[in-house]
N, C-alpha and C positions, 0 to 999 in steps of 0.2 A: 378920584373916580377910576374905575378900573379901565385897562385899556388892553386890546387885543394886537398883536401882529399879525398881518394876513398877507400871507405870502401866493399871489398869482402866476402860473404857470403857462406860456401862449407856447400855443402847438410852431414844429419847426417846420411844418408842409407849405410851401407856396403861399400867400396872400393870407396867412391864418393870422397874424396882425392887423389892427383896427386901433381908427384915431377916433373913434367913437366915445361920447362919454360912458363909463360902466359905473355903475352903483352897487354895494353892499350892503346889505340888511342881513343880522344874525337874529335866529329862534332860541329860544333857550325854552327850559322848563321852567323858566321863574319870571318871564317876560321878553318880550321881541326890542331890539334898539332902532333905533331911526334911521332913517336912508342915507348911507354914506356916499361920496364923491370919492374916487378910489383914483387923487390925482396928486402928481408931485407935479410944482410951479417948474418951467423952465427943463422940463422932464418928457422926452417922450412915449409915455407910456403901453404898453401891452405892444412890443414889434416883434415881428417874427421870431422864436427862439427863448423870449427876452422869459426870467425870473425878474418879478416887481415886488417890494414888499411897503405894508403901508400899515401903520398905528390907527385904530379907530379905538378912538374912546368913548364910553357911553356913561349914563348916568349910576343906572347901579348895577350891581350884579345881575348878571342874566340865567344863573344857574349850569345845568348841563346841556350844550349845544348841541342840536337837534339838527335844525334845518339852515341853512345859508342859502340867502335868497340873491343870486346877480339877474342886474337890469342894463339892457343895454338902449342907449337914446342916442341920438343920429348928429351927427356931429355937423355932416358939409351935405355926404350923397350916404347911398347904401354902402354897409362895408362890415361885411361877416368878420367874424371871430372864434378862430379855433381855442375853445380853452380845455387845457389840459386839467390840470386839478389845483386845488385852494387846498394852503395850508393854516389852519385857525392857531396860534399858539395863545393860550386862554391864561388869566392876571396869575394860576396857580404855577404856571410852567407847563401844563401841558399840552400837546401836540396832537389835532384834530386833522387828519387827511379826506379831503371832500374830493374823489374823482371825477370828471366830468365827460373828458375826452369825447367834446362833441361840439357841432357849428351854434354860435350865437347869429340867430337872422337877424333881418328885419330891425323892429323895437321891440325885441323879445326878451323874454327873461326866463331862466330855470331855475330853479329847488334843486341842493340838493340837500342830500343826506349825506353823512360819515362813509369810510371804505368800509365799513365790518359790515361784513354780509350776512344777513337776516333770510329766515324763513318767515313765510307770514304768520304762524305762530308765535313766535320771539318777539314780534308787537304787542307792545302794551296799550301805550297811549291809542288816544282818537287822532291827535296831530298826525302820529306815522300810519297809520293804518288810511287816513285820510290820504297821505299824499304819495302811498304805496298806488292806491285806488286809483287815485286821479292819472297818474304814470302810465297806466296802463289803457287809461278809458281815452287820453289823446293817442297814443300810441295807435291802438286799434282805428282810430278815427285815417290815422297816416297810411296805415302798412294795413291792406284791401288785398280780399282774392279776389282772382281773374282768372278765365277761362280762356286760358290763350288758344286751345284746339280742344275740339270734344275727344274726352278718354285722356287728355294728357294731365299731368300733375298739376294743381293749381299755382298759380304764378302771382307776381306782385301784379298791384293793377296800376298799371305807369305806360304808355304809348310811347315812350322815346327819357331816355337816360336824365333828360334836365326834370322832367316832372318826377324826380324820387325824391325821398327827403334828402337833409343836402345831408346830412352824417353821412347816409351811404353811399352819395355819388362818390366817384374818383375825385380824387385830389386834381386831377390834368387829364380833362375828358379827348384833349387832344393826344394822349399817351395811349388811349385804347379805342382810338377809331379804325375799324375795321379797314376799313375804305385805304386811308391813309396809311397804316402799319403795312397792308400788304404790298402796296404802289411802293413804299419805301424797300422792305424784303428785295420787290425786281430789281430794283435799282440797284441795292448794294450784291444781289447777285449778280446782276451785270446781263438778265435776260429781257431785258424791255424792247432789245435788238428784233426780237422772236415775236412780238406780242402785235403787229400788223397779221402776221402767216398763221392768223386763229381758223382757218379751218385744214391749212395742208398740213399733210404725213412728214412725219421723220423718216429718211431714208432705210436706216437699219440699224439696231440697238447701237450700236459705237456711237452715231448720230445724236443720239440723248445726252452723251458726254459734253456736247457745248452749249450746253444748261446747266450741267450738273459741277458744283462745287467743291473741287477736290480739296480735301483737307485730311492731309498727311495721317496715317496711322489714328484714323476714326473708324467708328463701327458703319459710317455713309461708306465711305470706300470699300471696306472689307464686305460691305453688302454687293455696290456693284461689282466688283470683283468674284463675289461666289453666289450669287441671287440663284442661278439653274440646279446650284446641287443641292440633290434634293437631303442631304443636310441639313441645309442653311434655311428649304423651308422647312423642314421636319424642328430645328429648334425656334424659329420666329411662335411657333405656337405655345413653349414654354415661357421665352424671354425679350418679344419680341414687343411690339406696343398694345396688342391686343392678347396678354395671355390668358385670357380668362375664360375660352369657348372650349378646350382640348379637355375629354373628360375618358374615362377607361370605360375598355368596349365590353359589355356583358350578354350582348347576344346582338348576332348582325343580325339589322332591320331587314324584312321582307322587301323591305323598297330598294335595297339595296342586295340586288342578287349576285354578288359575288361567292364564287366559286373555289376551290383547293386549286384545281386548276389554272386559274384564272393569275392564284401572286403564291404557288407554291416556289417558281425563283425567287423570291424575295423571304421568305420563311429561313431562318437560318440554322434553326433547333431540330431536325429532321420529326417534325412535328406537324400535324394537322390544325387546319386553319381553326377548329373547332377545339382542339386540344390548345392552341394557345390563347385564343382567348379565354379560355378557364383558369389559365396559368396565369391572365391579366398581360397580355405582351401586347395585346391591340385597343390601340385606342382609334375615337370618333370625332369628328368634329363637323356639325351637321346646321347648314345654311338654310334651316326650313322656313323660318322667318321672310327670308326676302321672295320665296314663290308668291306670285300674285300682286308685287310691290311693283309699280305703274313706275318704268324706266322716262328719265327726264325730254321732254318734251316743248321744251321754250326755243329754242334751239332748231329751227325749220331744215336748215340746210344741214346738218348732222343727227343724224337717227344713231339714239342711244341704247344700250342695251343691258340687262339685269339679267344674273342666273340665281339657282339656289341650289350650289352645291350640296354634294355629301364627300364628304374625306375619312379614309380608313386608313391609321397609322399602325407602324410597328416598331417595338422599342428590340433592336439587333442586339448583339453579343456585344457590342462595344456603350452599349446602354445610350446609345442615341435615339430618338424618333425619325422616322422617315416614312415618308409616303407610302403606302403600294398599293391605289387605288383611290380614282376619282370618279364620281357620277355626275353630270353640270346640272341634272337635274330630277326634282323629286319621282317622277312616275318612270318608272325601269319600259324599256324598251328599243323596238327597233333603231329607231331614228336619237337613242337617247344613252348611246354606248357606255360601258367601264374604261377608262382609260388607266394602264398600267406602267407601270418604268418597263418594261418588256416592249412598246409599242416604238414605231419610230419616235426620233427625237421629238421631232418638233411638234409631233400630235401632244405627248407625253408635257412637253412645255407647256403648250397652250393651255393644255386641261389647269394646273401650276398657276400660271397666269390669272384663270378663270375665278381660280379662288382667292386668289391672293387679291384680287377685286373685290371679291366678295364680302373677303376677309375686310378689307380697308372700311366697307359701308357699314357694317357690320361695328366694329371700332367707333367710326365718328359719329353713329345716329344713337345706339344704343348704350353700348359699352363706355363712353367719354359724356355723349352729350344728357343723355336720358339718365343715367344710373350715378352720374358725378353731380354736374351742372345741375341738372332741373330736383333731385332726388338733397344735393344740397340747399339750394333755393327755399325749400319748403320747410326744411331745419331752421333754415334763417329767418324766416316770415312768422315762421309761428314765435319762435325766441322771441323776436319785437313783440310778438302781439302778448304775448303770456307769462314774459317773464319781464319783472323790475329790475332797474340796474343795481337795487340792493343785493337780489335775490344771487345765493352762491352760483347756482345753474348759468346763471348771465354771464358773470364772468368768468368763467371757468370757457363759456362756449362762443363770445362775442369774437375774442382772436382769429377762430376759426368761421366766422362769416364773413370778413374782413373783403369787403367788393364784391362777394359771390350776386347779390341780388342788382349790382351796380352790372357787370358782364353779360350774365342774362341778358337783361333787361337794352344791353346794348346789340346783342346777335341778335334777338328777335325786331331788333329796330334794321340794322344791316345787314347780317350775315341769311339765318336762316328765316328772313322772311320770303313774301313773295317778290318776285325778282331782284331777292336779294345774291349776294356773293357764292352764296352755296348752290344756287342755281348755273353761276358759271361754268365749272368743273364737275362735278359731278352725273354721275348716273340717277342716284338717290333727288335730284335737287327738283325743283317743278313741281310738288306734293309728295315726293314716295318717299323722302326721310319722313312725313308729317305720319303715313302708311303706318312705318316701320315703329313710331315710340307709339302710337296705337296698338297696334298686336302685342309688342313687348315688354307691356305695360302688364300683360298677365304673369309672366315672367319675373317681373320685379315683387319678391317678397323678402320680409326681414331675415328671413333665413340666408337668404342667397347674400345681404351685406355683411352677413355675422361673418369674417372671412374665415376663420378658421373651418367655421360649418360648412361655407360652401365649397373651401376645397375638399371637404373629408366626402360631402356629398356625389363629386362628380369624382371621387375615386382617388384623387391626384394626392392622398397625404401623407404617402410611402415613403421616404429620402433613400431608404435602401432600392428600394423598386425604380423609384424615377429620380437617380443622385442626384441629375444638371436645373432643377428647376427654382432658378434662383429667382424667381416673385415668390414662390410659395413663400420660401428658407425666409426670406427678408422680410417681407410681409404679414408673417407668424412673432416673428421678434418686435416688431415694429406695433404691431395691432398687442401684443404684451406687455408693450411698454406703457401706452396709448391706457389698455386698460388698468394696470396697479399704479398709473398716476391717478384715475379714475374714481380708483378704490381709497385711495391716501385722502383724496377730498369729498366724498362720502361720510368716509369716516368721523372727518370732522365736524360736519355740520346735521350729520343724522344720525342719530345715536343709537335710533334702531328702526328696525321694518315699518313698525307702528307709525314714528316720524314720514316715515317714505308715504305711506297711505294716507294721512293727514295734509298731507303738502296739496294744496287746494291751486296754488300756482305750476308745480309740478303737473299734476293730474289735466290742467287746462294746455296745458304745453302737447302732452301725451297726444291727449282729445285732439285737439287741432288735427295736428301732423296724420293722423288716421282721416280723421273725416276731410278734410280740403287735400292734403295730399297725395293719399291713396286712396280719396273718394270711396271712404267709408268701406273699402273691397275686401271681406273676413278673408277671402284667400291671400291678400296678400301678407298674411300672418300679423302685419304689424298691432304692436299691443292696443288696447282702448284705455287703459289705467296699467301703473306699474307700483307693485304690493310690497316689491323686497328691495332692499341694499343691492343685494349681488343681481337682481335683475336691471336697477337703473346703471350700476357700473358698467352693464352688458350697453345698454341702452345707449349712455353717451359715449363706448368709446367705435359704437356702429358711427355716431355724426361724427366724430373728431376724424376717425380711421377714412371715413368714405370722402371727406372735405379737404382731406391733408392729403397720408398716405398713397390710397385708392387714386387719386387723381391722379398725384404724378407720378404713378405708374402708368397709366394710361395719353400721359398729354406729352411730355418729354422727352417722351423717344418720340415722339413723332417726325422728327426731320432725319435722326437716323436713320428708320425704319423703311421711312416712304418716299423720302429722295430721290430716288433711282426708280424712276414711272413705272420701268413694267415689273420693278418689285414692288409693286403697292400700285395699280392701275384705279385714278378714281373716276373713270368710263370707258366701256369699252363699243369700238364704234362698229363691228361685226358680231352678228348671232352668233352663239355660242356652236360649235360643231357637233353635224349628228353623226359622224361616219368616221371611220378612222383610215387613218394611208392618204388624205387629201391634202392636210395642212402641210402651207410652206411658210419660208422666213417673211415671205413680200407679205401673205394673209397676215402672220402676226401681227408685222410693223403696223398696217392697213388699221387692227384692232383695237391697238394701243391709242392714247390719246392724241389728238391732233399739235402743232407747237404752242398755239395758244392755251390751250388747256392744260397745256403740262406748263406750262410758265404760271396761270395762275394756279395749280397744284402746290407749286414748288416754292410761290410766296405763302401761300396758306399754315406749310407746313414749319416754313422758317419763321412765322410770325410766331406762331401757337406754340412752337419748341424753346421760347425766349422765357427769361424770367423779368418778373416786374423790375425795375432800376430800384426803387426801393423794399424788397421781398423780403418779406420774415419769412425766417424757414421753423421747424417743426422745434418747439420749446422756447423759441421766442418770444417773452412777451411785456415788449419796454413797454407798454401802457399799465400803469399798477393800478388794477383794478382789484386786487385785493391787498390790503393790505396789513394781514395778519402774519405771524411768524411761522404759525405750525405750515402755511399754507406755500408760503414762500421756501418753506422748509421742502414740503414736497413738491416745489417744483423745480429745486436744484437737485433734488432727486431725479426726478423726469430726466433732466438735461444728462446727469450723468450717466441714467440708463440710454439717453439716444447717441454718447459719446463712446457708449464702448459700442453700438453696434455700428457706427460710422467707423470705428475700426478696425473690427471683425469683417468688415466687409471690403475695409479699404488692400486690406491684409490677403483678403480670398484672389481679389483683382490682381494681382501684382502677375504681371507677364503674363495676363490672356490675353487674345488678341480679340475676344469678344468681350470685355467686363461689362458686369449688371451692375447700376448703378441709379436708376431711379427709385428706389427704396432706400439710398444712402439718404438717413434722417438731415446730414446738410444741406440735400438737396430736394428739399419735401417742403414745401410752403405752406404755414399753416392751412392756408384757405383754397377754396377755388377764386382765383381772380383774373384767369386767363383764358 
């Protein structure tokens, strides 16, 4: 009688072993065999980690194996089952890989299929087209839109982290409790001392140093140490955790009536303000978005405050940017002065201050939380819903969902709900982040993810013009790597346009992500169907780049960056100034956040700056879920393209005292899960 070896695989995560009985049944094209018992006597079978293998014999040949049916039945109590992948070795010698890499519940059972990944045209049979079908039709039933605020992107529909399916909760829900992570942060900062004094003032910036974390020859230090010059802000707009607002100035805005007069000390080309910005020496970076954005209000005994700057830079002889003019807000006028590096110090600061507040909400509502977090979410929702784990599109793109709808789905349970953690801190919290991805939701189009397009759009994609801007430089290599691995598995599995427009799962993947994500919005560019090869390669390395890359660019400097309060102010607790010659050191300090607020600031930013304990980073991807050679072929390819730009970069780093390094591909995680 013929007999088969089947090799089980249990996941090595936490509790992913089970003393449950499991059953195997195999499909063939020539007939199905009877429900095996997958047990050895005296054996503990499926333990964490564990490879098990076990002989099932059947009556006759069952021809070419299709489907493998595991069942799992309740042993003592309930007791999930992570199973990685079944290996079928068939009476011929050959070697059948069924991946699975997902929770067995309850008394559940799954189908799978073989690793060679299928378009739905490549179905023959009614079996696979049957249980391609059925994959899809539970799926959808699981993974629900939700309208978690009107205008914002559609979300999973889950009230709290435990109602997801279990695949995508966290492994250790206690590893990304909000609550928890950050309590821990004070602790191991050592500021929990501060955390009674939540409504008094810090004495005077030195004051903020017994909070702040000094660690030797970091770019935290080097921040506190040069935060005022206006260097130090002139480059945070290049390379700093928010580089993505600073765009080249092609004609000053009427709302912005600056003058020759006004930053002709600061011009260094004996050149007219008008002559250089033709020349492209001035750039803008314009806070219009938070005018009208309702400053946080839970908070009785501290009255919060929100500006919407305007900032006009200039790129000097020494090809830096640097300041030489601020406006705190949009309507020019009396009460609503320019402020210059010409003015007294501390006027000239404060303005500095104003935005670099501005700057921070700006960063965590839009820039991080809106355009990463939720903008991923919806790549990941729709994937569940529309694509099979046979399908190439799935595994090419599941690596990179990896926890993103598990995180989400946990901030809006603690972080950014109502009186949740973000209401602590912040100016933005009490409704006006909810404001802020409302407005900036018209802002978000596919163009602006395509990263190449949007740097070339806002001006910035000159290396000879603006040499120091190392997110562009890194970000360009990285989004080119991202896309001709993109292109390598294209390649393989659509052999031409025609394929592309046929793909009926493709096409439904598209659809979604338009109509629930960008709520059907034509301006937000994003496609409704994709026709060609080179438009889908565009297509997935916009999710990979925006869910990898993009992120940690944006999440990882965070403790750098904001560490140091009145470099990165996340409320400020005086009106913004209408006069100039008033301000003094004691208004600043007065401005700046209270002790309790810059304590939970500064667990905030030391949680969020952390990498998961077990993170894949960008080309990682120990789950084979494909398991063809051309494919594996190009994805050692991948790795060797993100191996030389981790050294091209490691190589640029050597003795600056500021190195860029969150676009170093080691340190880019596949997914959003932080």
């Amino acid at each position: 009688m013929p007999s088969y070896t089947v090799t089980v695989a249990t996941g090595s995560q936490w509790f992913a072993g089970t003393d449950d009985y499991v059953y195997l049944s195999l499909e063939g094209t020539a007939g199905c065999s009877e429900r095996h018992l997958l047990d050895k006597p005296f054996y503990n079978d499926f333990e964490r980690g564990a490879v098990d293998s076990y002989d099932v014999t059947v009556e006759e040949d069952l021809g070419e194996i299709q489907l493998i049916k595991i069942e799992k039945r309740k042993y003592w109590y309930q007791d999930d089952w992570y199973l990685k992948h079944v290996t079928v070795k068939t009476p011929l010698g050959d070697y059948l890989e069924f991946p699975c890499y997902r929770w067995i519940t309850d008394e559940k059972e799954v189908v799978l299929r073989d690793g060679r990944a299928k378009l739905p045209r490549d179905d023959k049979t009614q079996i696979l087209k049957q249980h391609r079908r059925k994959e899809l039709e539970n799926r959808q039933k699981m993974y629900r839109w939700k309208e978690w605020h009107p205008g914002f992107p559609l979300s999973i529909d889950a009230h709290c982290h435990s109602e997801l399916p279990r695949d995508i909760q966290f492994d250790n829900e206690k590893g990304i409790d909000f609550i928890l992570n950050y309590s821990k942060a004070m602790e191991n900062l050592y500021i929990n001392r501060f955390m009674h004094m939540f409504q008094s003032s810090w004495s005077d910036f030195a004051d903020f140093e017994k909070i702040f974390v000094r660690i030797s020859n970091t770019i935290s230090e080097y921040v506190m140490q040069h935060w005022k010059e206006d260097f130090m802000f002139g480059y945070q707009f290049l390379n700093g955790c928010n580089p993505v607002l600073i765009r080249r100035c092609t004609e000053i805005p009427k709302k912005l009536p600056v003058t020759m007069d006004m930053v002709e000390c600061s011009l260094e080309r004996n050149l007219t303000l008008e002559e250089e910005v033709k020349q492209g020496n001035i750039f803008i970076v314009d806070y219009e978005l938070l005018d009208g954005v309702d400053a946080n209000k839970t908070d009785p005994c501290t009255i919060q405050y929100l500006a919407a700057p305007i900032c006009l830079l200039y790129k000097n002889l020494e090809n830096k940017i640097v300041p030489i003019a601020i406006q705190l807000g949009q309507k020019p006028g009396p009460e609503n002065p320019i402020f210059l590096p010409s003015d007294a110090t501390y006027d000239w600061l404060l303005a500095k201050i104003w935005v670099r507040s501005s700057d921070f909400h700006i960063h965590q509502t839009v820039t991080h939380l809106l355009r990463t977090h939720l903008v991923s979410e919806v790549f990941s929702i729709a994937m569940f819903r529309q694509l099979p784990a046979v399908h190439p599109l799935f595994k090419l793109l599941v690596p990179h969902m990896r926890f993103t709808i598990a995180i989400n789905t946990k901030a809006r349970e603690q972080l950014i709900c109502e009186c949740g953690l973000f209401d602590k801190a912040n100016a933005t919290g009490g409704g006006g982040h909810v404001q802020m991805v409302q407005k900036a939701m018209k802002d978000l189009t596919y163009s602006s993810l395509c990263f190449p397009e949007d740097i070339k759009a806002k001006g910035m994609d000159s290396k000879e013009d603006i040499p120091y801007y190392y997110y562009r430089d890194d970000g360009i290599r990285v989004w080119e790597a991202i896309k001709s691995f993109a292109e390598d598995v294209i390649q393989i599995y659509y052999e031409s346009d025609e394929v592309v427009c046929e793909d009926v799962e493709l096409q439904a993947f598209v659809k979604d992500i338009y109509m629930y994500g960008m709520r059907g919005m034509k301006s937000s560019g994003f496609p409704k169907v994709i026709k060609t090869r080179e438009k889908l390669a565009e297509y997935l390395t916009v999710i990979i780049f925006t869910a990898s890359a993009q992120h940690a660019a944006v999440n990882f400097g965070q403790y750098d960056w904001c560490s140091w309060i009145p470099n990165a102010p996340p409320t400020m607790r005086c009106p913004p100034p209408t006069e100039k010659g008033t301000v003094t050191i004691e208004q600043i300090v007065e401005s700046l956040p209270d002790r309790g607020r810059s304590c939970w600031h500064l667990g905030a930013v030391w949680a969020l700056s952390q990498f998961q304990d077990n993170e894949l980073f960008l080309g990682m991807y120990p789950d084979e879920h494909f398991v063809e050679k051309p494919v594996k072929e190009a994805m050692a390819k991948f790795r060797k393209n993100l191996d030389e730009i981790v050294s091209a970069i490691t190589e640029r780093n050597k003795n600056k005292k500021l190195p860029y390094y969150y676009l170093s591909p080691n340190r880019i995680p596949n997914s959003v899960a932080v």
